[in-house]
C-alpha positions in Angstrom: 12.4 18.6 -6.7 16.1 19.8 -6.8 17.5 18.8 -10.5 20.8 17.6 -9.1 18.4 15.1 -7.3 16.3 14.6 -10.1 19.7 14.0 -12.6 21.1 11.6 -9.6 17.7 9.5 -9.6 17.7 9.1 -13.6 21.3 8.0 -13.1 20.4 5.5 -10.2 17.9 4.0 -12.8 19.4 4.2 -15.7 22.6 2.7 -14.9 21.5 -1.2 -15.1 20.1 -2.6 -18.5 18.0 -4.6 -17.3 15.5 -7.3 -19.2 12.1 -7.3 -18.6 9.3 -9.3 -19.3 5.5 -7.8 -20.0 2.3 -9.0 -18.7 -1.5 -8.2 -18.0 -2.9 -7.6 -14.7 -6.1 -9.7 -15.3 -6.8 -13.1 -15.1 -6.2 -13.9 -11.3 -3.2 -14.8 -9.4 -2.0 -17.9 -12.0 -1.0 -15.1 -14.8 -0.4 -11.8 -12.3 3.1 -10.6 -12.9 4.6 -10.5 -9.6 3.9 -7.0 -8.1 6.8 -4.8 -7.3 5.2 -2.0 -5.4 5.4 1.0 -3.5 2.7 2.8 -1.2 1.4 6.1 -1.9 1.2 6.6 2.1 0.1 10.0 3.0 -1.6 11.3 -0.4 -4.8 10.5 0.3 -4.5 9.5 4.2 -2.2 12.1 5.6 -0.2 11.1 8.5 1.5 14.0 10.5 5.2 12.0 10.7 5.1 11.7 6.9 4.4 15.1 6.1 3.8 18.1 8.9 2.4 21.0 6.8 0.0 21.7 5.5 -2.2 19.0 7.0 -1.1 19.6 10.8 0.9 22.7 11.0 -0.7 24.4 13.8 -3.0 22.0 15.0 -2.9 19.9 18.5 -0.4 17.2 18.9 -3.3 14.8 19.3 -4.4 15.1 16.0 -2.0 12.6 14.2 -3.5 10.9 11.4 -6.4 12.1 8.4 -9.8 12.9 11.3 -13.4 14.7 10.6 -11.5 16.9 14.0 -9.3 18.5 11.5 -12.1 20.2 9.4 -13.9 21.1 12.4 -10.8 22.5 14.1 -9.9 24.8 10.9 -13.5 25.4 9.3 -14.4 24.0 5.9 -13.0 26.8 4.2 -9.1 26.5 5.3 -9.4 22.5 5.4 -10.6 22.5 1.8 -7.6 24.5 1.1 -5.3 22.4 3.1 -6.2 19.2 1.4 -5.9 20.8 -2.2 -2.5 22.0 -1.6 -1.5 18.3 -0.4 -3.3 16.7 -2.9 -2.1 18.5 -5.8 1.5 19.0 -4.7 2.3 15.4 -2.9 2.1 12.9 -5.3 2.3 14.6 -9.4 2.6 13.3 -12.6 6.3 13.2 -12.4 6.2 10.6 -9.3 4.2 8.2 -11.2 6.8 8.8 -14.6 9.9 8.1 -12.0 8.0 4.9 -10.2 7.5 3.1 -14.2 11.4 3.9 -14.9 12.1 2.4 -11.6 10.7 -1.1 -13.0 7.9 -0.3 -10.1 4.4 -2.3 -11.7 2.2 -1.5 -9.2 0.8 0.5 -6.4 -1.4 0.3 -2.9 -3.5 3.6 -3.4 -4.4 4.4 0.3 -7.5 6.1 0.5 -10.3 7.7 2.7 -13.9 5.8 2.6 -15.2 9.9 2.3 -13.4 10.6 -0.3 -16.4 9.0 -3.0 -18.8 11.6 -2.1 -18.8 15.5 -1.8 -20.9 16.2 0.8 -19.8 14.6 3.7 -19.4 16.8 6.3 -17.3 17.8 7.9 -14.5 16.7 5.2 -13.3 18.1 2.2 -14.9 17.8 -1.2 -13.2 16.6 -4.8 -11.9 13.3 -3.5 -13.2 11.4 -6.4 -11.7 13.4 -9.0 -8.2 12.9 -7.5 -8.8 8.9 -7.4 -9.8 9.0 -10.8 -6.5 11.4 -11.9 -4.5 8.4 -10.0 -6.2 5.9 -11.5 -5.7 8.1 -15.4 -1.9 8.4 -14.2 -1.4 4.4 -13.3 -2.9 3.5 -16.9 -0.3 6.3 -18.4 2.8 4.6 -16.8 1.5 1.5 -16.6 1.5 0.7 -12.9 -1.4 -1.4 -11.7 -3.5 -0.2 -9.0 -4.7 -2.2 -5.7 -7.1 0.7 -3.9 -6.7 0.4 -0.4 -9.2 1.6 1.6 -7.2 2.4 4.6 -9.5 4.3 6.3 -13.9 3.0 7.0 -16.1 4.9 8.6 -16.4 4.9 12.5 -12.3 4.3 12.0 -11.8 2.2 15.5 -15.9 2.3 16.2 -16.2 0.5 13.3 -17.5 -2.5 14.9 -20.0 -0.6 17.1 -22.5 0.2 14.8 -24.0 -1.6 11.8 -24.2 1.4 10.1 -20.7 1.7 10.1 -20.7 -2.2 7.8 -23.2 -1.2 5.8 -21.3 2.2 4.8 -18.3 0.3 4.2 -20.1 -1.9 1.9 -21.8 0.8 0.2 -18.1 2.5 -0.1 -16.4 -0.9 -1.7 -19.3 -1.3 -4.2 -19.0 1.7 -5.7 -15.1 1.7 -5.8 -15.7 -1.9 -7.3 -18.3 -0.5 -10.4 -16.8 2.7 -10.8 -13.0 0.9 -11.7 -14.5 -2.1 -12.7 -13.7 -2.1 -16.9 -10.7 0.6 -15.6 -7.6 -1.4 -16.8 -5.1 -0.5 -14.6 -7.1 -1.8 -11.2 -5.4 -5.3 -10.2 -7.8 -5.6 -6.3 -9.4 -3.6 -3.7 -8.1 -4.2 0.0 -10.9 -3.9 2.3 -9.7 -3.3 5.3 -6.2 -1.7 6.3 -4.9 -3.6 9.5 -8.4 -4.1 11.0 -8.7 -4.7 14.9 -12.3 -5.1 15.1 -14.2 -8.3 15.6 -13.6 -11.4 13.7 -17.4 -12.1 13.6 -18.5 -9.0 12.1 -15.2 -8.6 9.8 -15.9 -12.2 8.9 -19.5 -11.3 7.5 -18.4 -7.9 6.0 -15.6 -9.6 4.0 -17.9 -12.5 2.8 -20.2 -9.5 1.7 -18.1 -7.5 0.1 -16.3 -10.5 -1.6 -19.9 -11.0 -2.7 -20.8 -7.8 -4.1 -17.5 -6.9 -5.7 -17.0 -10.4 -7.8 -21.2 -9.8 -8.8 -19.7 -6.4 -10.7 -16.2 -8.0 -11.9 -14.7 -11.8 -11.0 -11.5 -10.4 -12.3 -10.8 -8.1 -9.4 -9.1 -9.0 -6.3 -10.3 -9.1 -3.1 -7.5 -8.5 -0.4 -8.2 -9.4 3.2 -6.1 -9.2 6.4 -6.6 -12.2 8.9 -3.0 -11.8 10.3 -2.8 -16.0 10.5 -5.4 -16.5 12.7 -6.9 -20.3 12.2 -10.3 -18.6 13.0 -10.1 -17.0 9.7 -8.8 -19.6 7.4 -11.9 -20.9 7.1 -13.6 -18.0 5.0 -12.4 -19.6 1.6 -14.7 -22.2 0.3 -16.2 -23.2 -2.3 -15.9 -21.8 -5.8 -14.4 -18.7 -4.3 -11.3 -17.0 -6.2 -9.1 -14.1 -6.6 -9.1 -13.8 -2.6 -6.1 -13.1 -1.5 -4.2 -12.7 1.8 -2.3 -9.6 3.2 0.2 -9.3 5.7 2.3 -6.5 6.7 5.7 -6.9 7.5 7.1 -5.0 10.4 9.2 -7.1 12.9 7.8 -7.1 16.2 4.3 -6.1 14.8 1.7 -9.0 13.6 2.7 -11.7 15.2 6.5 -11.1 14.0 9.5 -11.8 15.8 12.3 -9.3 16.3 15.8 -8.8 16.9 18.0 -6.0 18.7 21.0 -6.6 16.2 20.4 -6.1 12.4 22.2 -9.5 11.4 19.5 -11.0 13.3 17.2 -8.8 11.3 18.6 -10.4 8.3 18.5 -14.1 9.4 14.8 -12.9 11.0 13.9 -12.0 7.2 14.9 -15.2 5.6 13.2 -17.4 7.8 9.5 -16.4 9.0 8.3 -14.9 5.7 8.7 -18.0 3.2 7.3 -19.7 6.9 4.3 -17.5 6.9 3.8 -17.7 3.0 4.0 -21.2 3.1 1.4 -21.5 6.2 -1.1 -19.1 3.8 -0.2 -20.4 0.3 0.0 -24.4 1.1 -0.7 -25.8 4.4 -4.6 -24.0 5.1 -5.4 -20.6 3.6 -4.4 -22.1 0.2 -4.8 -18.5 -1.0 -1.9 -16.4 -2.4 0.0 -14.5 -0.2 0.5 -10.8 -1.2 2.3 -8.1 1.5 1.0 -4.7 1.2 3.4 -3.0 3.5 7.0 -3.2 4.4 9.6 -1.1 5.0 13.5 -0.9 6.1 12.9 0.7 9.6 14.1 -1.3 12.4 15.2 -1.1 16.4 18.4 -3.2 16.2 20.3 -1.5 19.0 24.1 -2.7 17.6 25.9 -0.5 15.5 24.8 -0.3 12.0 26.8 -2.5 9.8 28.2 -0.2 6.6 25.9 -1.5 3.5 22.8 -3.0 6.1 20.1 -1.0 4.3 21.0 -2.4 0.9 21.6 -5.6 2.6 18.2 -6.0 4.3 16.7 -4.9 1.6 18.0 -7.4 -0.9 17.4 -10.2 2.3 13.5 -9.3 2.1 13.3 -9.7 -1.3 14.7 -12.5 -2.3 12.3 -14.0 0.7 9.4 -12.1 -0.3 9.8 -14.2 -3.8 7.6 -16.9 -2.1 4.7 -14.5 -2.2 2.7 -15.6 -5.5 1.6 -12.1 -5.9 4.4 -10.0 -4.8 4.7 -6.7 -2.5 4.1 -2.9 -1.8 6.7 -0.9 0.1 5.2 1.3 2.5 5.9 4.2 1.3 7.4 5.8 -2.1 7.9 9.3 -0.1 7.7 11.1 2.4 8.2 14.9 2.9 11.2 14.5 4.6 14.6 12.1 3.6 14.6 12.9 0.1 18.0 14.3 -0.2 21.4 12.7 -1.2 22.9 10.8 2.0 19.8 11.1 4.1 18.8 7.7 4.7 14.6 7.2 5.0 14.0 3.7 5.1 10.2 4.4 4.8 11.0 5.9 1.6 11.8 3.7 -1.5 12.5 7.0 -3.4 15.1 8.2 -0.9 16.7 4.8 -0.5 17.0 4.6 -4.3 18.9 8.1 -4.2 21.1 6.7 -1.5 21.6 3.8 -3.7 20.4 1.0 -1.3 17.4 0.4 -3.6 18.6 -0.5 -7.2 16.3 -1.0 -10.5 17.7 -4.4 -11.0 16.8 -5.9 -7.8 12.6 -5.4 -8.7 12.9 -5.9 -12.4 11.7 -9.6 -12.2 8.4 -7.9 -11.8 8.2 -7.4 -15.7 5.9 -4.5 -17.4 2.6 -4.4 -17.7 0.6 -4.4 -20.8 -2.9 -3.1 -21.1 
């Protein structure tokens, strides 16, 4: 990081005096501090638009996202190297120090259902340890944790093969005992934006549910049923801390869209207290959380001077309906970091550019452990 950048973002942060209150993580939604979150996208699930090298650089432009074809492609020797470099030079210390003295209380750690064990072929080894140095940083700073697990076995086959379930199962219980006394872990998400069949997801969320609240009622368990009235059905009983996810990306998940970013705005302040309200009161009657959103958009109209600092604030202040809060997908990327350059996938850049401003997330509070 440039120290002209560096001495710009302590200035962006350090300019509001802002009041905050503290909190614990534990307890279940009635006591949670409202989360005020970023994504660390890329970290632990590399994605070839976020970050090229070292990942991709030189493979096929087929090979988009975190894939067993990488290892294979390269040879376990040169993928294990690949994945060190990114996963010691990504994400550091220093982002997790600059995320707490941005008033940021939380974040979605994406991770790789692989990444537990260390003999896995055809994937790199010494996952774990890098969870658990996330996990040591979080409690350090004081950012709660919700581990993501944004990436099951069999990916998009997941469905195909029972196998594939029981892996998954096997994969959350161990997350869920491993973290379980850890006191910076607020959930587990079980499923990042799952297409598969509601039958089977049905049964492995009931099942995981099961198994992680047997270790620890205290944690979470995060589902995505993207509104479906099928799914509403899978809280009953004595069940608690369940929550709902959505992901908030207009024209994606059953969102509507606009092609001019004042109807972005207007879009914004409608359908999300509309959808929180469907999950939270009318059927779900589970708290809302929303574990990805961003400032990207495809309004075709000239850009309005101030929209990204508009829009953001829009989204917020709708996103208050959400019992449990949010997670901005992402805090980086390896590109947009810079002064002027605008990346609205990265809450780091935008707080550089000044459209992102410690005040607007300090209702979040700090967290005490």
């Amino acid at each position: 990081m440039k120290m002209g950048v560096l001495y710009l973002f302590v200035l962006c942060i350090c300019t509001y005096s802002v009041s905050v209150v503290e909190g614990t993580i534990k307890g279940g939604p009635s006591s949670i501090l409202p989360l005020r979150g970023v994504n660390l996208g890329n970290w632990f699930c590399p994605e070839r638009w976020m970050q090229e090298g070292p990942i991709f650089t030189g493979l096929d432009s087929s090979i988009q996202s975190e894939s067993p074809t990488i290892c294979q492609t390269l040879g376990q020797s040169a993928c294990q190297s690949r994945y060190n470099q990114l996963w010691s030079t990504f994400i550091t210390e220093s982002d997790f120090s600059l995320m707490h003295n941005a008033s940021i209380n939380a974040i979605r750690l994406p991770i790789s259902w692989w990444m537990i064990y260390d003999n896995q072929s055809p994937y790199p080894t010494g996952g774990l340890a890098w969870i658990d140095k996330a996990m040591s940083w979080a409690q350090k700073y004081k950012i709660g944790v919700i581990i993501d697990l944004h990436r099951v076995p069999g990916q998009g086959n997941w469905n195909a093969q029972p196998t594939y379930i029981q892996q998954t199962l096997n994969v959350i219980t161990f997350l869920a005992t491993r973290y379980s006394s850890h006191p910076c872990l607020i959930g587990i998400d079980l499923f990042n934006e799952p297409g598969e069949n509601w039958g089977n997801l049905r049964s492995y969320y009931l099942q995981a549910y099961n198994s992680i609240h047997s270790i620890n009622a205290n944690i979470a368990v995060i589902i995505m049923t993207y509104g479906a009235s099928s799914y509403l059905n899978i809280q009953s009983g004595n069940m608690t801390n369940l929550w709902n996810e959505e992901h908030y990306y207009p024209g994606v998940f059953g969102y509507s869209n606009s092609d001019t970013h004042q109807g972005l705005i207007n879009l914004a302040g409608s359908e999300i207290p509309t959808q929180t309200n469907t999950y939270q009161n009318n059927n779900f009657k589970a708290p809302l959380y929303y574990g990805e959103w961003a400032l990207s958009n495809s309004a075709s109209d000239a850009t309005p001077t101030g929209f990204s600092r508009t829009y953001f604030k829009a989204v917020l202040n709708a996103m208050k309906t959400a019992k449990v809060g949010w997670t901005f997908w992402a805090w980086k990327t390896s590109w947009g970091n810079q002064v002027g350059q605008e990346m609205p996938w990265s809450f780091y850049s935008e707080i550089i550019n000044g459209n992102i401003v410690t005040s607007d997330i300090s209702d979040g509070g700090k967290l005490t452990f």
